[in-house]
N, C-alpha and C positions, 0 to 999 in steps of 0.2 A: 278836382281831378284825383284820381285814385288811379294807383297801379298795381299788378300783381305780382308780388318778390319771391324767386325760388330760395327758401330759406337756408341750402344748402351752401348756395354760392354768390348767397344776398345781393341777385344780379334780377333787375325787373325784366318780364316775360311781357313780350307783345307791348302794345301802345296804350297810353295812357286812356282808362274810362272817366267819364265826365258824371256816372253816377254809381254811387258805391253799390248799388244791387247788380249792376249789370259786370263789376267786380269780380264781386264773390258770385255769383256764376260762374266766370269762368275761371274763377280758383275752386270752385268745386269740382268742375270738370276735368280740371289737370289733375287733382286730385283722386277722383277716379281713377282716369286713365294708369297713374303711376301706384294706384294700389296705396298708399298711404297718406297722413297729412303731412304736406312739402311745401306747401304754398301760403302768403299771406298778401292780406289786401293792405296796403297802406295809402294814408291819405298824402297826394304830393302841396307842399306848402306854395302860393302861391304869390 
């Protein structure tokens, strides 16, 4: 499982992804949208 952490306020965005591509998509996308890089994928231990 992988989530995506707004690194500002090291709080995860949205529900956990089950595969890190589909991750970082959309922490590219938030990333986009807010104009710089804010976002990271982390992997959650299980």
């Amino acid at each position: 499982m992988y989530r995506v952490i707004d690194t500002r306020t090291e709080r995860p965005v949205g529900k956990p992804y089950k595969s890190a591509s589909r991750a970082r998509a959309r922490r590219d996308k938030l990333d986009l949208q807010h104009g710089a890089i804010r976002y990271r994928v982390e992997a959650v231990p299980a």
